[in-house]
Every structure is written in structure tokens, then in C-alpha cells.
KELO-631216 format. One record per residue: residue number from 1; x negated, y, z negated of N, C-alpha, C in turn. Coordinates in steps of 0.2 Angstrom, whole numbers, plus 2048, in hexadecimal, padded with zeros to 3 digits. Atoms other than C-alpha are relative to their C-alpha. Layout:
   num   n_east   n_north   n_up   ca_east   ca_north   ca_up   c_east   c_north   c_up
   NUM        X         Y      Z         X          Y       Z        X         Y      Z
...
This chain:
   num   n_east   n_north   n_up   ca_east   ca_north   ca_up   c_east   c_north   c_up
     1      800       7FA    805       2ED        0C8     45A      7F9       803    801
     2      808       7FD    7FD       2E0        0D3     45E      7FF       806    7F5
     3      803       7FC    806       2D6        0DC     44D      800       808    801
     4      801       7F8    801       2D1        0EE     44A      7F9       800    808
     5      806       7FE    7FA       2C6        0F7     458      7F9       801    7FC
     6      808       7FC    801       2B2        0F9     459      801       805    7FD
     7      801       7F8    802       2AD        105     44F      7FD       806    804
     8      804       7FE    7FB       2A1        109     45D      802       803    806
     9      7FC       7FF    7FC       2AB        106     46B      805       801    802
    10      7F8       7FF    800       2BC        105     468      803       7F8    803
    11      7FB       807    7FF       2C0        0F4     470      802       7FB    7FE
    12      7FD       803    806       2CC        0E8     468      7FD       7FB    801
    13      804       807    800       2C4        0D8     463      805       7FB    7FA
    14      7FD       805    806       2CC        0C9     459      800       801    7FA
    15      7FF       800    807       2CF        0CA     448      7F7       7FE    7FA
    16      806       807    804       2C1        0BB     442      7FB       804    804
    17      806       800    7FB       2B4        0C4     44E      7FD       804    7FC
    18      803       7FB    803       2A5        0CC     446      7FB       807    800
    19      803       7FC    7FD       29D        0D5     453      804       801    807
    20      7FC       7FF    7FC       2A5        0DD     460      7FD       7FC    808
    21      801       806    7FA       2A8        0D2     471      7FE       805    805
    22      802       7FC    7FB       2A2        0E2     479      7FA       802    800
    23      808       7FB    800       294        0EC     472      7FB       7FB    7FB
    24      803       803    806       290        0DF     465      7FE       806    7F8
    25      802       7FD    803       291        0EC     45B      804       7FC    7F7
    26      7FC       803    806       296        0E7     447      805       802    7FF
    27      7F9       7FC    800       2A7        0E6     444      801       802    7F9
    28      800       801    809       2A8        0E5     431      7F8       804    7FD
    29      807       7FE    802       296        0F1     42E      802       801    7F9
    30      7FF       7FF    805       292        0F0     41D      7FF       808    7FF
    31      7FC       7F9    803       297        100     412      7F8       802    7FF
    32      809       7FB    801       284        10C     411      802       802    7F8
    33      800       802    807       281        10E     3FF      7FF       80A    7FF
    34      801       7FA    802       282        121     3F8      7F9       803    801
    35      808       7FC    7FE       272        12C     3FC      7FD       800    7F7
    36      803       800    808       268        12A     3E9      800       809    7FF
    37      800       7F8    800       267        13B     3E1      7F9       800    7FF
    38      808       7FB    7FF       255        145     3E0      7FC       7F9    7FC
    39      803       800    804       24F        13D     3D1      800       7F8    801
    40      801       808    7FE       253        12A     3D5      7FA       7FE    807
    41      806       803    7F9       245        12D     3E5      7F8       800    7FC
    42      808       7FF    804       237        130     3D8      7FF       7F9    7FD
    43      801       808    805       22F        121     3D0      7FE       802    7F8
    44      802       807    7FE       230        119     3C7      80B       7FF    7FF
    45      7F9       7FF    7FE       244        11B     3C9      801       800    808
    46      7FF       801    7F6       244        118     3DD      804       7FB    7FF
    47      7FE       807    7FC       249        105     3DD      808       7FF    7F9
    48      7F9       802    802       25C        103     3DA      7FF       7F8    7FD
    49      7FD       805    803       260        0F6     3CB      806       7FF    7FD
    50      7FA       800    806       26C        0EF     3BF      803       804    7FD
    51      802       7FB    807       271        0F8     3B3      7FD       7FF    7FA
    52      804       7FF    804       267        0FA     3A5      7F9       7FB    803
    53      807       804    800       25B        0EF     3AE      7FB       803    802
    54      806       7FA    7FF       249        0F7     3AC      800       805    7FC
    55      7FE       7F9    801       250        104     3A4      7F8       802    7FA
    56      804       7FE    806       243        101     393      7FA       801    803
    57      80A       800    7FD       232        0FF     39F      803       808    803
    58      7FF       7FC    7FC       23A        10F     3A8      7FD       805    7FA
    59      802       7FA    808       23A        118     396      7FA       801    7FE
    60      805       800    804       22A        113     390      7FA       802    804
    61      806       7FC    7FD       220        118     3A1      801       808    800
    62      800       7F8    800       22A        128     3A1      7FC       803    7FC
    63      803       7FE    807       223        12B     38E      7FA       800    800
    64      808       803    800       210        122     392      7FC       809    803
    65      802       7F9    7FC       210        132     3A0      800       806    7FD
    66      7FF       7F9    806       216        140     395      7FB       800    7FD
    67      803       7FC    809       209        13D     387      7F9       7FF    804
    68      808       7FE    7FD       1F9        13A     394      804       807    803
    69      800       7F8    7FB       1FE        14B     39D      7FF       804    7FA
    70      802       7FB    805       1FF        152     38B      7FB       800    7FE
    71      806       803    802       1EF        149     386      7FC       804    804
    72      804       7FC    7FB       1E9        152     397      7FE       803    7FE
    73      801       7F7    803       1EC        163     393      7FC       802    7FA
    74      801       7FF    806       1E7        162     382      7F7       7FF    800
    75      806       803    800       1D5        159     388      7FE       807    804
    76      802       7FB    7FB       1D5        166     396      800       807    7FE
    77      7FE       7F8    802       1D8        177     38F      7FA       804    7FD
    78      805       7FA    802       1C9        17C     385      7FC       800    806
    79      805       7FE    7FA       1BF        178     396      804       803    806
    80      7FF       7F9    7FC       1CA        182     3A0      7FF       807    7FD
    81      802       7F9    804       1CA        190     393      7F8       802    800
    82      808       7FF    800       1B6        190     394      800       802    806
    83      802       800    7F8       1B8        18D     3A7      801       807    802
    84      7FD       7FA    800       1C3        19E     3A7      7FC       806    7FD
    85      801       7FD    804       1B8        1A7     39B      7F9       801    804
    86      808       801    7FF       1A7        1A3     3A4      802       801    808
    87      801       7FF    7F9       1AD        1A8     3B6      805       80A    7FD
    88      800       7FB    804       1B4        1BA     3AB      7F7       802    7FE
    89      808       800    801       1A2        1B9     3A5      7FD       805    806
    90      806       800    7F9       199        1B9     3BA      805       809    801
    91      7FE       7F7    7FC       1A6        1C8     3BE      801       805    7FE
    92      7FF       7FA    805       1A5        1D3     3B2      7F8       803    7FE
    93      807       7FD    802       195        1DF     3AF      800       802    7F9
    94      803       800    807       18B        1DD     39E      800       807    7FE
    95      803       7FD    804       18A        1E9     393      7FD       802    7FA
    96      802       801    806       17E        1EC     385      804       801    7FB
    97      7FB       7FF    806       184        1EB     373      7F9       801    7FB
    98      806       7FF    805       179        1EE     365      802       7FF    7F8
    99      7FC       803    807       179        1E7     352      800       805    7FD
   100      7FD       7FB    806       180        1F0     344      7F8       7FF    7FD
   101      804       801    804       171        1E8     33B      7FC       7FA    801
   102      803       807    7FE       162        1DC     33A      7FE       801    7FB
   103      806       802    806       158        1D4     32F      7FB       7FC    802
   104      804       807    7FC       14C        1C9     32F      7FD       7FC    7F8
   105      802       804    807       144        1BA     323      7F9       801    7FE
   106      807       7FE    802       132        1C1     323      7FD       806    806
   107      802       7FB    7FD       12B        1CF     32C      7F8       803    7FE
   108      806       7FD    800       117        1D5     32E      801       808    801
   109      802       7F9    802       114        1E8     327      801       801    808
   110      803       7FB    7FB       115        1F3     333      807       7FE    809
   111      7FE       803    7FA       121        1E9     340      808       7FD    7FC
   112      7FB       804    802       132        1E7     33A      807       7FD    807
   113      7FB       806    7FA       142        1DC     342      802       807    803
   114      7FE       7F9    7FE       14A        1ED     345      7FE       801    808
   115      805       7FC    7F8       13C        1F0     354      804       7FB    806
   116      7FD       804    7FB       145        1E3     35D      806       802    804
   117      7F9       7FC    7FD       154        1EC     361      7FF       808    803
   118      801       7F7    800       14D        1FE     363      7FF       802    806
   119      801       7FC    7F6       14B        1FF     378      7FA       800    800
   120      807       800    800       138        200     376      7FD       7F8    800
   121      805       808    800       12F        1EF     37B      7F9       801    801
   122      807       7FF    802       11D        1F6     377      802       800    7F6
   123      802       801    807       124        1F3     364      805       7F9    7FE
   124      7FC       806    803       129        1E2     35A      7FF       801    7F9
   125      7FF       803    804       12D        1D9     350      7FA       7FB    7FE
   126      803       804    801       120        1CF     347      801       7FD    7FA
   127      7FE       807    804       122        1BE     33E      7FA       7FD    7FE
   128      805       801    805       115        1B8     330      7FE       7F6    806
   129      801       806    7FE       118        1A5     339      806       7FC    803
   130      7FB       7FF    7FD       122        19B     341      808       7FD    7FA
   131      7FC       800    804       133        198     339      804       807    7FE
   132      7FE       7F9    801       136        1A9     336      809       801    805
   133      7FB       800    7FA       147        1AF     33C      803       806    7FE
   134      7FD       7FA    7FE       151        1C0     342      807       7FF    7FF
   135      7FA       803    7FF       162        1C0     33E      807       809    803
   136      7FD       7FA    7FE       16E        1CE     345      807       7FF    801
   137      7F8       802    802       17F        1D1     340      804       806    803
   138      7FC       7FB    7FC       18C        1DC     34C      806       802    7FB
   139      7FA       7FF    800       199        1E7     348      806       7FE    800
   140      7FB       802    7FE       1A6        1E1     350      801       7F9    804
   141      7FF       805    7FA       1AA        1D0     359      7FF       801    808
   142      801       802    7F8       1A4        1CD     36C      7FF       7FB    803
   143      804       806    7FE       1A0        1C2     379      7FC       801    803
   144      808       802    7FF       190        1BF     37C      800       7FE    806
   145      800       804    7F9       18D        1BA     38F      7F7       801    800
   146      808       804    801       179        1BD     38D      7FD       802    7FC
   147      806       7FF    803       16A        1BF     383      7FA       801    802
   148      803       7FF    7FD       15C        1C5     389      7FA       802    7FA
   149      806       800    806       14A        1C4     37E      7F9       800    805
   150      805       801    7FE       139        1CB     382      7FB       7FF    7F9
   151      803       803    806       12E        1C2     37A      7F7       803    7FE
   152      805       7FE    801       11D        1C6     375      7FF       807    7FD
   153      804       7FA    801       113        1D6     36F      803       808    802
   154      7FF       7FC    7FB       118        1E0     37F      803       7FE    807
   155      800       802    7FA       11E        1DF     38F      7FD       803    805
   156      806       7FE    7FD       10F        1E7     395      7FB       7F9    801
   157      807       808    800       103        1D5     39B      7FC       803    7FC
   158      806       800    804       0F4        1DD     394      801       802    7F6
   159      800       800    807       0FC        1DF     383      805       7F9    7FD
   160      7FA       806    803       10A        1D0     382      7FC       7FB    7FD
   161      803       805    805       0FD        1C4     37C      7FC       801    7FB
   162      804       7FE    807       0F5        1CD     36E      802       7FE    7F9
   163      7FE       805    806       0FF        1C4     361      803       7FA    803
   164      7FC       807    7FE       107        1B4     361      807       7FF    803
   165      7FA       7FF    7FF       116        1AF     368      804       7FA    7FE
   166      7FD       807    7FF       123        1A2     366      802       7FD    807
   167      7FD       806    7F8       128        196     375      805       7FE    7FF
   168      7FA       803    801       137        191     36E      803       804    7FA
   169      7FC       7FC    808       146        19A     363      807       7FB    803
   170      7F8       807    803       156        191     35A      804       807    803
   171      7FB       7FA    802       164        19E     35E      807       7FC    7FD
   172      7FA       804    803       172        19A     353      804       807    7FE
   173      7F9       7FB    800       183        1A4     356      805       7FD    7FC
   174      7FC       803    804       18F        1A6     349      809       806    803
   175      7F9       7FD    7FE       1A2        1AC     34F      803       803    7FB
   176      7FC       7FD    805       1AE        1B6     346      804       7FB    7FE
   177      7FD       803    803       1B7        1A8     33F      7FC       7FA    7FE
   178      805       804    802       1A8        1A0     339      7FD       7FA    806
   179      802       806    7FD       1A5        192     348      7F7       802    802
   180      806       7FC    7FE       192        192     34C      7FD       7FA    805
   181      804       805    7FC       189        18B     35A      7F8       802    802
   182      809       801    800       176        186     35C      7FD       801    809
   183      805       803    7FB       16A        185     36B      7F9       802    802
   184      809       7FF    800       156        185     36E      800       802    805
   185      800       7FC    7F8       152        192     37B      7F9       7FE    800
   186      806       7FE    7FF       142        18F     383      7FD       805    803
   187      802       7FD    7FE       137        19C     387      7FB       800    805
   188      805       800    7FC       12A        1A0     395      7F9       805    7FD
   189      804       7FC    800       11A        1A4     390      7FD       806    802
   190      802       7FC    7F9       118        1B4     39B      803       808    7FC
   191      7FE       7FB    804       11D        1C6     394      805       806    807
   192      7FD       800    7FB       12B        1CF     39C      807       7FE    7FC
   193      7F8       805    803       140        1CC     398      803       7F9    801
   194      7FE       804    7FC       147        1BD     398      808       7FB    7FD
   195      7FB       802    800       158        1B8     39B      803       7FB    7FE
   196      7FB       807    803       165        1AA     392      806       801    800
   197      7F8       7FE    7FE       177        1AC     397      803       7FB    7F8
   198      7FC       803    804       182        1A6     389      808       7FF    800
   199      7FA       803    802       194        1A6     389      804       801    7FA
   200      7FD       802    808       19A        1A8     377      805       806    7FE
   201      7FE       7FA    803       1A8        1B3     372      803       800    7F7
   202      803       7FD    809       1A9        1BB     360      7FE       7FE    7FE
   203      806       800    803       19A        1BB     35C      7FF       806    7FC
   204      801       7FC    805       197        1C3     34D      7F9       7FF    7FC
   205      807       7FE    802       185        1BF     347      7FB       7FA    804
   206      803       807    7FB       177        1B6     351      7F8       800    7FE
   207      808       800    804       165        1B0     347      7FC       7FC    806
   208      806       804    7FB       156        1AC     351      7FB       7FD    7FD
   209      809       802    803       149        1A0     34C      7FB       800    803
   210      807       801    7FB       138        1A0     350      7FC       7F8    801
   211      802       80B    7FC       131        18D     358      7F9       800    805
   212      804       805    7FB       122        186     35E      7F9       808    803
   213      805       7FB    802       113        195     35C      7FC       7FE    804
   214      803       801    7F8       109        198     36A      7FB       808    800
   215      802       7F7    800       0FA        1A8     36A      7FD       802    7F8
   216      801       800    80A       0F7        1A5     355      7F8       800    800
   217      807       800    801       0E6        1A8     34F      800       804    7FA
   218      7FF       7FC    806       0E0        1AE     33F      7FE       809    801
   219      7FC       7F9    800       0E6        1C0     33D      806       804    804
   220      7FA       801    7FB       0F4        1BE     34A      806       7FC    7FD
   221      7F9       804    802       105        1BB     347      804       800    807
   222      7FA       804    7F9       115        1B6     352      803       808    802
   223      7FD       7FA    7FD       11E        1C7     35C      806       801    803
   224      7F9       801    7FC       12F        1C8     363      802       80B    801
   225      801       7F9    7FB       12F        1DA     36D      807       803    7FF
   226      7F8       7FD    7FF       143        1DC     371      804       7FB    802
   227      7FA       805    800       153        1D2     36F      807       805    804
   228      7FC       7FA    7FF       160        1DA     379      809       7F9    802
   229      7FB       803    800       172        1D6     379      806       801    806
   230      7FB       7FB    7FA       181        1D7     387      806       7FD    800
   231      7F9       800    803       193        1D7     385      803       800    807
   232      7FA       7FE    7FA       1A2        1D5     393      802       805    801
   233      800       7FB    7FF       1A5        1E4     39A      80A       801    7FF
């Protein structure tokens, strides 16, 4: 009694035989298992089990990943939104802005805050000592990409050092929704503009104090020339 044929080669072989007496090929090949669908080849679903075996670790890595990737974003976004705002910043041309108004905490006769904004750096601002502080409050909301402050007297050498200067100012920006951020600019002694990039959008008033008094002598006070400001184009 001869079996079914090779599948391979078609030649009849005994019943009880497991490989064919010809090509050796199987005679009985196990049955190939269904191709897994898409999502079964991702892990942590790749490796076929029981049923429900696994199933609760399967759930609780799915849910582990979900809440780091939202954890991600959430850690990541205000530094992408800076990163986006401060490369807007480099390719966009400044433009000045100018305050609605200034004041200041103390002012020497003759020399008010005002002179600091007026386009003339043969005139300032003069401060009785240090502490004194300029505060300038805008119109309308901006963002602020620099600041730029000539310090001293003049931006002429032979006049910038006829009064004091400071070496250090606090600039403290306050936003349109109140948020306010600090930082100690240092100066160069030397006369002449000098640049601080900032970054800050709506900005709505910006105080400068005066720090670390440098040029003092009796009948000399501190000088601050011209603050100038620049907005994204």
C-alpha cells in the first residue's frame, strides 16, 4: 500500500514513511503558522504567547512609555520654544524702539534720565551714587533681542571719564503679564557702545541699577550716556 506522493517530488512512498525515499524531502511538513499582523512585530508584542500571558507587563510598559514621551514634551517644549525664538532672534534685523517714558530714583541737576534715550551720547544721565536706578516703561509689548548701553560721560575718550562710571548694572525686565527676569551685566571700562543680546519677549518695563562705582571723586558723580533698545523686526 503505497501513501500519498512527495510533496516535492511526487513519488509514492509507504504510508509509515516520514521522509521521502527519494528526495528526503518531509512528507508530513509541519503546517507554517499565519504571517503575525504589523503591530505583533513591534515590541514589546513580537514574541507569540498564551493567551493572556504577558498581557498585564505588555500593558503597564505600554503606559510606562506613553507618560515618559508626555513627560518629554512637556520637559522639552519651553527649550524648543526658546530654541525657535532665539534662532528668529539671529535672522531678523533689529529694530530700535523707544520708551513711552523714564524715570529715574535720583537724578543730578542738570542731567536728567530722559538724556539717555535722546540719540545724543555727549549728554547723560547723572546719578548722585551708586544704587540709583533708570526705569523705562514701553508702550506696547516687545521682544527685546538687545540692549545696548554707553556708559560713561561721553562717547568721546577725552570726555567719557570726567565723571564716574558704574562697572556693573542689575537689568531687571518685567513682561506683560507680570513675569520678571534679573541679570548683572558687566561693563567695560572704556567709552563707546556696548552690546548685551537679550531675548525676552513682552517686555513691558526694564529698571537699571547702578553697581560697583568706578571714576567717583568729590564733586563727581556716576554717568550713564545712552540706553538704546531693539525689537524684532
Amino acid at each position: 500500500m503505497e501513501g500519498r506522493p512527495c510533496p516535492s517530488c511526487g513519488t509514492p512512498n509507504q504510508p509509515d514513511r516520514r521522509f521521502c525515499r527519494r528526495c528526503a524531502a518531509p512528507l508530513k511538513p509541519t503546517a507554517k503558522a499565519d504571517p503575525l499582523p504589523w503591530w505583533r512585530t513591534v515590541w514589546p508584542f513580537r514574541r507569540r504567547v498564551r493567551a493572556s500571558s504577558g498581557r498585564g507587563v505588555r500593558l503597564l510598559v505600554i503606559l510606562a512609555v506613553v507618560l515618559a514621551l508626555c513627560a518629554g514634551a512637556v520637559l522639552l517644549l519651553p527649550a524648543g520654544r526658546a530654541l525657535f525664538e532665539d534662532t528668529r532672534d539671529k535672522l531678523s534685523d533689529p529694530r530700535p524702539v523707544t520708551p513711552a517714558r523714564t524715570r529715574a530714583s535720583a537724578e543730578v541737576p542738570g542731567h536728567p534720565a530722559k538724556n539717555t534715550t535722546d540719540g545724543l551720547a555727549n549728554r547723560y544721565w547723572g546719578a548722585p551714587a551708586p544704587g540709583a536706578s533708570v526705569t523705562y516703561v514701553f508702550a506696547k509689548p516687545f521682544r527685546m533681542v538687545d540692549l545696548l548701553i554707553t556708559n560713561g560721560a561721553s562717547k568721546a575718550p577725552e570726555e567719557y571719564a570726567r565723571e564716574g562710571r558704574a562697572l556693573q548694572i542689575d537689568l531687571e525686565v518685567t513682561t506683560q503679564d507680570g513675569e520678571r527676569y534679573d541679570k548683572r551685566l558687566a561693563l567695560s571700562d572704556k567709552p563707546g557702545s556696548q552690546p548685551f543680546p537679550t531675548g525676552i519677549s513682552d517686555v513691558k518695563t526694564v529698571r537699571l541699577v547702578l553697581r560697583s562705582a568706578t571714576g567717583l571723586a568729590p564733586g563727581r558723580h556716576l554717568a550713564l550716556a545712552e540706553v538704546e533698545f531693539f525689537q524684532r523686526s
